[in-house]
C-alpha positions in Angstrom: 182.7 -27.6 33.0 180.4 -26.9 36.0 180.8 -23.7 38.0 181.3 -23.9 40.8 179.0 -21.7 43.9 180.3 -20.5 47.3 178.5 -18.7 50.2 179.8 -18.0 53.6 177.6 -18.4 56.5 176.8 -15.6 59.1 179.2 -17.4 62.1 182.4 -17.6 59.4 182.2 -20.7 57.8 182.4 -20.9 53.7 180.7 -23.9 52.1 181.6 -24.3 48.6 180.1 -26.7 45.7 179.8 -28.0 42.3 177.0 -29.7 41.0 178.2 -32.7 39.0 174.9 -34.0 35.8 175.0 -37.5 35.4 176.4 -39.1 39.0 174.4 -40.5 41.7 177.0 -39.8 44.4 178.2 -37.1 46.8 181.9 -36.2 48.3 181.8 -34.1 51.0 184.6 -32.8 52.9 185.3 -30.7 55.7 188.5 -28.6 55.8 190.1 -27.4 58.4 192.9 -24.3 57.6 195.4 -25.8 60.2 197.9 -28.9 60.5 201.1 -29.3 61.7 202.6 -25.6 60.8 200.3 -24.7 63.0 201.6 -26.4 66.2 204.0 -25.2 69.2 206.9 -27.0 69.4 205.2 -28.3 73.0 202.7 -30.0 70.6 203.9 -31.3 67.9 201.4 -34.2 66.1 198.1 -32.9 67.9 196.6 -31.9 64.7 196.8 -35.8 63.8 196.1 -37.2 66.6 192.7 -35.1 66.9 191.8 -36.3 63.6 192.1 -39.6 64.7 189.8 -38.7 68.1 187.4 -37.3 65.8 186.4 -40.7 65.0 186.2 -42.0 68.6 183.0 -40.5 69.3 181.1 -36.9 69.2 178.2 -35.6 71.5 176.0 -37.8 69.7 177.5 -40.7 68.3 179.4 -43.3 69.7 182.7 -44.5 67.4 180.8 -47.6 67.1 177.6 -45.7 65.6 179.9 -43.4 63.4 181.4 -46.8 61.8 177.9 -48.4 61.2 176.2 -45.3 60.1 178.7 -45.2 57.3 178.7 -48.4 56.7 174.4 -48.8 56.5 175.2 -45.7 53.7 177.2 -47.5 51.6 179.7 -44.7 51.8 183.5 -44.1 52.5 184.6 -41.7 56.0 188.1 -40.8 56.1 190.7 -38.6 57.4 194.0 -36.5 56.4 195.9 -34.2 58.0 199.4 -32.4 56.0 201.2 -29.5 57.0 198.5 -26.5 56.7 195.4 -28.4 56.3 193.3 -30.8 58.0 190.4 -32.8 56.2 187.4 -34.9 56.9 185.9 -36.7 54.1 183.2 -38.9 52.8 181.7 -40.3 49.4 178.0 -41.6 49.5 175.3 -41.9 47.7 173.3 -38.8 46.9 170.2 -39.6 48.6 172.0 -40.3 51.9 173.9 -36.1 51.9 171.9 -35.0 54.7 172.2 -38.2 57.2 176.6 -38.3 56.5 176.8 -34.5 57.1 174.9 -34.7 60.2 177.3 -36.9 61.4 180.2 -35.8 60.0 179.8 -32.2 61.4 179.3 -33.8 65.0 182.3 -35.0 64.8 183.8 -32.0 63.3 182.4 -29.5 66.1 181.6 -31.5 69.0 183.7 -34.2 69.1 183.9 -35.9 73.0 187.2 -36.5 73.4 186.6 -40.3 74.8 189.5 -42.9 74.2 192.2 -40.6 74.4 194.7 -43.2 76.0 193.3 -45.8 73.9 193.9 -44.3 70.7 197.4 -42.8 72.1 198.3 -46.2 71.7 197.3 -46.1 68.3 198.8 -42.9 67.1 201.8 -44.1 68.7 201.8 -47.6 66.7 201.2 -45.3 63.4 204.4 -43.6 64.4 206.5 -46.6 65.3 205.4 -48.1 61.7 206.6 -45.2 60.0 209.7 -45.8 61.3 210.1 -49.2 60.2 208.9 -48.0 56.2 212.5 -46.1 55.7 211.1 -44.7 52.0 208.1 -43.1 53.9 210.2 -41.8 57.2 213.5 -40.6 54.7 210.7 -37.1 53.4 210.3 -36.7 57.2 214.0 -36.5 57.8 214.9 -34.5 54.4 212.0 -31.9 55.7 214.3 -31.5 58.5 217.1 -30.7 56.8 215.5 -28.4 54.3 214.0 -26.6 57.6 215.8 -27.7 60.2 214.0 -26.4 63.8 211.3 -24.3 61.6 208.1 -26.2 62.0 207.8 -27.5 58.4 211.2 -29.2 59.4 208.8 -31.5 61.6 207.2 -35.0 60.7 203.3 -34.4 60.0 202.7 -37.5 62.6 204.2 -36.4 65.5 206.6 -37.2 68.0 206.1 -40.1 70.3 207.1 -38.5 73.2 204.4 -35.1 72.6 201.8 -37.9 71.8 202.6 -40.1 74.8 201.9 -37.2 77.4 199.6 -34.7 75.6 196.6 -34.3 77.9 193.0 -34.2 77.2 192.6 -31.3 77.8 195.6 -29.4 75.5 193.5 -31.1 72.7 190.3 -30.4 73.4 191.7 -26.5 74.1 193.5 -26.1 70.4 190.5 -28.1 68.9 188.5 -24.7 70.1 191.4 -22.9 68.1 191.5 -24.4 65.0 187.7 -25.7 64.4 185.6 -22.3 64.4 183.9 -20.3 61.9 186.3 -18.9 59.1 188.8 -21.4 59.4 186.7 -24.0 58.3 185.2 -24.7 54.7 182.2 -27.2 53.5 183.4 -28.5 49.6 181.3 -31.2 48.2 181.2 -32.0 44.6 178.7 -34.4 42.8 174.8 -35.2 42.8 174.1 -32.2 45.4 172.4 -28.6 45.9 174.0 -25.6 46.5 171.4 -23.8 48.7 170.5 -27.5 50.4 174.3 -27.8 51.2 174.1 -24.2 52.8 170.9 -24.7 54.6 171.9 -28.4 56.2 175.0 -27.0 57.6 173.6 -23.6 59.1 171.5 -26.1 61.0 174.7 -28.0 62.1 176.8 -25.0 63.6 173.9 -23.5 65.3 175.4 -22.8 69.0 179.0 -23.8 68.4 181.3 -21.7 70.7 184.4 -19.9 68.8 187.5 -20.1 70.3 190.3 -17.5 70.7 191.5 -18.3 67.0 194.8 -19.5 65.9 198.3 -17.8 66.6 199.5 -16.2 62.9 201.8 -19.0 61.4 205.7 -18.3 61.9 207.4 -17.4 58.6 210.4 -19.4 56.9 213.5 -17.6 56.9 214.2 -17.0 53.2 217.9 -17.1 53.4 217.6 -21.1 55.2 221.0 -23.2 54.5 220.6 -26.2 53.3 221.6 -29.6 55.7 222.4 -32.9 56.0 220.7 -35.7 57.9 221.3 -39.2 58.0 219.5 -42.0 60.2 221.3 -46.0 60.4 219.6 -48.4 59.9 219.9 -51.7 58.9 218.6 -52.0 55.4 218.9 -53.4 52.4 219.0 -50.0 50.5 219.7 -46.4 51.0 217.0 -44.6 51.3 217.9 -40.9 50.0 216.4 -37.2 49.1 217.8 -34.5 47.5 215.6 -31.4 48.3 215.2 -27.7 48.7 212.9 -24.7 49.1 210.8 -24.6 46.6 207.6 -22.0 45.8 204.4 -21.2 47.2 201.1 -22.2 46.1 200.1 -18.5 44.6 203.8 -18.4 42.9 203.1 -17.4 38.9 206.5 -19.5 38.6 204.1 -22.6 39.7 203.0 -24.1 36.3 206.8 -24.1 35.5 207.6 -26.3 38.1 204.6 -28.7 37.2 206.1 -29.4 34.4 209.6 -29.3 35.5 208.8 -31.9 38.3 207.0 -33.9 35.4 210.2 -33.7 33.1 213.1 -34.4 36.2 211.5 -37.3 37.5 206.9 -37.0 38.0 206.4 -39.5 35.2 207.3 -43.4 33.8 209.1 -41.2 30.5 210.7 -38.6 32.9 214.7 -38.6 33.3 215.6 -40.0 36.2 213.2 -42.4 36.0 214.7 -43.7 32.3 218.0 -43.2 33.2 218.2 -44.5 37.0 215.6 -47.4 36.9 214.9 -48.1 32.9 218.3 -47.8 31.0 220.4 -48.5 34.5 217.9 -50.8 36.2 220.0 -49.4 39.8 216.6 -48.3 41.5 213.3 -50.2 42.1 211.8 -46.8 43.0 213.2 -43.4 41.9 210.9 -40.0 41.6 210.6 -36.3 41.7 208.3 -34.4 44.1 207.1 -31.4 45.6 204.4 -29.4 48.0 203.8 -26.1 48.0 202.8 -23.9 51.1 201.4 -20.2 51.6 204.7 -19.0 51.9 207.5 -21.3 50.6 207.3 -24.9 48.8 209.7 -28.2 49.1 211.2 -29.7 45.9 213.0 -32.8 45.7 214.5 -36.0 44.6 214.2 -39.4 46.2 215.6 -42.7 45.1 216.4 -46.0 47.0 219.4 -47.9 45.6 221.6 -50.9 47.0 225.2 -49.7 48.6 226.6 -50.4 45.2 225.0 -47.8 43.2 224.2 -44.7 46.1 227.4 -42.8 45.0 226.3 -43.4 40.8 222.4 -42.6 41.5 222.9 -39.8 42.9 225.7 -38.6 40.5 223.1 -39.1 38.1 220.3 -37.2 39.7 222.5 -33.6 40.0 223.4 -34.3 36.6 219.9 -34.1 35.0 219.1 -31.4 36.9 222.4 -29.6 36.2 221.5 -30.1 32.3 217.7 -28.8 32.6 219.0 -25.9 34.6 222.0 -25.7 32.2 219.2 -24.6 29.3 218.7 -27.9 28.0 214.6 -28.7 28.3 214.1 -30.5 24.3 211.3 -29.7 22.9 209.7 -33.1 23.1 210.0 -33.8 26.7 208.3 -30.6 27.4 205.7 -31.4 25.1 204.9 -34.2 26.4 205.0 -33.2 29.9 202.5 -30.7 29.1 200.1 -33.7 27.5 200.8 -35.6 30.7 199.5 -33.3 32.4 196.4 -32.3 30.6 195.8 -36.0 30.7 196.0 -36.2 34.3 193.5 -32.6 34.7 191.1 -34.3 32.3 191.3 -37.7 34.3 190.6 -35.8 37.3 187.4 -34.7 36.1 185.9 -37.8 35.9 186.3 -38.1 40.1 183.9 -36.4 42.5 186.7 -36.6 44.9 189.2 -35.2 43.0 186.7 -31.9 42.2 185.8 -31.7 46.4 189.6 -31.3 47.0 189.9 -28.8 44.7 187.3 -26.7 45.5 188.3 -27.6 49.6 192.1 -27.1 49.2 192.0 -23.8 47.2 189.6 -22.2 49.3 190.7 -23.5 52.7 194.4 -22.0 51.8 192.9 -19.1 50.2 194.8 -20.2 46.8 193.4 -18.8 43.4 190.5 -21.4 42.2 191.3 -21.4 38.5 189.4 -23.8 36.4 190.8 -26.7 34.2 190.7 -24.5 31.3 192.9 -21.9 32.4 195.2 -23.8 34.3 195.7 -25.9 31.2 196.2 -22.0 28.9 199.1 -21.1 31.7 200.7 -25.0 31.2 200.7 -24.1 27.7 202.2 -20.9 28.1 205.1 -22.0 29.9 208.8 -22.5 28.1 211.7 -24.4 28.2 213.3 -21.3 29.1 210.9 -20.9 32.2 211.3 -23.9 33.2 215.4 -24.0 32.6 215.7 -20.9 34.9 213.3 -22.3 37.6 215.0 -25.2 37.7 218.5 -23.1 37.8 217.0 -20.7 40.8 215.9 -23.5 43.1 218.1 -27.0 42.3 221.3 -25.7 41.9 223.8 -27.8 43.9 224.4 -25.4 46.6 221.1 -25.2 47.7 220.4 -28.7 48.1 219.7 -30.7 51.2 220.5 -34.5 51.8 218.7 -36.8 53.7 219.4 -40.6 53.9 218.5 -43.7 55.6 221.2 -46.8 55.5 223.2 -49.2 57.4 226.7 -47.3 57.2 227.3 -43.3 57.4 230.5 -43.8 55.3 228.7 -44.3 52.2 225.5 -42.2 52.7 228.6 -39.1 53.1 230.8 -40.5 50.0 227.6 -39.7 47.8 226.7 -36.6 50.0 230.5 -35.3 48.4 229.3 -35.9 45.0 226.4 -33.3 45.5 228.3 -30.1 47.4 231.1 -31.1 49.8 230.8 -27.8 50.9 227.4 -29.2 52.9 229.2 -31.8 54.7 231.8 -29.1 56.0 228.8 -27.3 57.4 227.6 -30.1 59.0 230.5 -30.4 60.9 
């Protein structure tokens, strides 16, 4: 595999890249090390809403000449923001590297701020849509029962009433925060040149301002109690989660959980997905999942079922679990999660993309950059044992949150029962 080079530039910023024999094409990205963690309660959703501005225009293209530009390139511009990381991206031909960064660190450090009310609107629209797509808006509400007022207990998006009165000016101010120097990293992967990569952006930064830096993130309280929330509506399913705290990014207990998300419910062969949707046919969609931060992770379990089968789903979700935590990982299911993933690390390969955001994420967070090699010697290492008591330490049924979206309470707290009716009693 390619090694990968890094360099930091004299005003803080690191630019990291792998060359990549045999591809004509580039995928830049430009990570920023803050998101919505990172946000006072006073403005919650700014981080996304100023990735969205940064497309509106910067000090010397237009949001009309960004979208042609990219367009006349043959290439791909895009945009994420998560929890601790914001991200601005592009794929292009190899030839046209030096044209999409110039643009695309214009509208990382200068962007103009023009169209704020305009794309308000649109932010706000993004927000109202999530809450008509109850599968996507149920993880927002289970985050905030997992961490109830701790900002990781917030929806990514925003709040529509932060986003409807934020002012120009609080934007532009915590842009200055989070966009300077150290807290920002250059990863591109492909058809591309270390030193050239170095060189282009130096040019780019050249009088950018730094700010007053970011305030230090607030810590989770490691002894948080699980909760319960529930939103009516009226749907045709329940829409429900079954999460807790899970580990951080640098945890050695990490490649365990891989695999154990794989073997609970991260693949078509996984058990909840045979029992619940294959041998059951009760759920259409039904999955494990997790993220990991600096500090702390979120692990759960979603599934959306007809009012019928809530109460038997879920029975059957705490059930698995309680057998993998009970000691009982076979031998062939952890094989074979351990070959799903290898698959997936050698798939991954294959994508310039995929290499950017690994070389953008792990550096931006300041996460171990391990290569495919070694992370595939630790998934090997790894037990049913391991992965038995990990699954013990953090799923047990005491530490589990709830979350659900559905037409009537009654039921959503009839399957709550069948998890820990000790959470309901909290609740009230």
């Amino acid at each position: 595999m390619s090694k990968h080079q890094l360099t930091e530039l004299a005003t803080g910023e690191r630019v990291i890249s792998e060359r990549v024999p045999a591809v004509r094409s580039v995928t830049l990205g430009l990570w920023i090390g803050a998101g919505s963690r990172d946000e006072p309660d006073a403005r919650a959703g700014v981080s996304h809403f100023i990735e969205h501005l940064l497309f509106k225009g910067s000090s010397r293209f237009s949001a009309q000449e960004i979208a042609e530009i990219f367009d006349e390139l043959g290439g791909e511009l895009n945009a994420a923001t998560s929890r601790e990381t914001t991200v601005v991206y592009a794929r292009i031909p190899d030839d046209k590297l030096e044209r999409a960064l110039d643009v695309m660190a214009d509208m990382v450090f200068r962007p103009a701020f023009v169209d704020v009310d305009a794309e308000r609107e649109v932010v706000l629209e993004e927000i109202a849509m999530v809450e008509d797509t109850p599968n996507d808006l149920v993880h927002d509400i289970a985050a905030e029962a997992v961490f109830g007022t701790h900002p990781l207990g917030r929806p990514v998006i925003g709040r529509a009433e932060v986003i409807s009165s934020v002012s120009r000016r609080a934007l532009a101010s915590y842009h200055r925060r989070a966009y300077q120097g150290q807290n920002i990293v250059l990863a591109a992967a492909g058809s591309v040149r270390h030193d050239e990569l170095v060189s282009l952006l130096s040019e780019r930064v050249e009088g950018v301002s730094a700010g007053p830096g970011m305030a230090a993130r607030k810590p989770v309280n490691a002894k948080v109690r699980p909760g319960v929330r529930f939103q009516r509506k009226d749907t045709e399913q329940y829409h429900l989660c079954l999460s807790a705290p899970g580990i951080s990014r640098v945890d050695d207990r990490r490649f365990a959980a891989s695999l154990m998300d794989a073997i609970i419910g991260g693949s078509a062969s996984s058990r909840l997905f045979q029992e619940i949707r294959e041998k059951r046919g009760m759920a259409y969609s039904v999955y494990s999942y997790s993220s990991q931060y600096h500090d702390i992770g979120q692990i759960g379990v979603y599934v959306g079922t007809r009012e019928d089968n809530l109460a038997e789903c879920v029975e059957i979700a705490v059930a698995e679990v309680s057998d993998i935590a009970g000691g009982n990982v076979r031998a062939d299911e952890l094989a074979r999660a351990k070959e799903n993933l290898k698959g997936r690390i050698l798939l991954s390969l294959e994508s310039t993309s995929a290499r950017m955001t690994r070389l953008g994420k792990s550096t931006v967070t300041e996460t171990p950059l391990l290569t495919p090699e070694r992370i595939v010697r630790h998934l090997e290492a790894v037990t049913a044992s391991e992965v038995a008591e990990l699954a013990k330490a953090l799923l047990a049924p005491e530490r589990l949150s709830v979350a659900g979206i559905g037409p009537d309470e009654a039921q959503f707290v009839e399957a709550v029962e069948r998890v820990n009716p000790a959470l309901l009693e909290k609740a009230a």
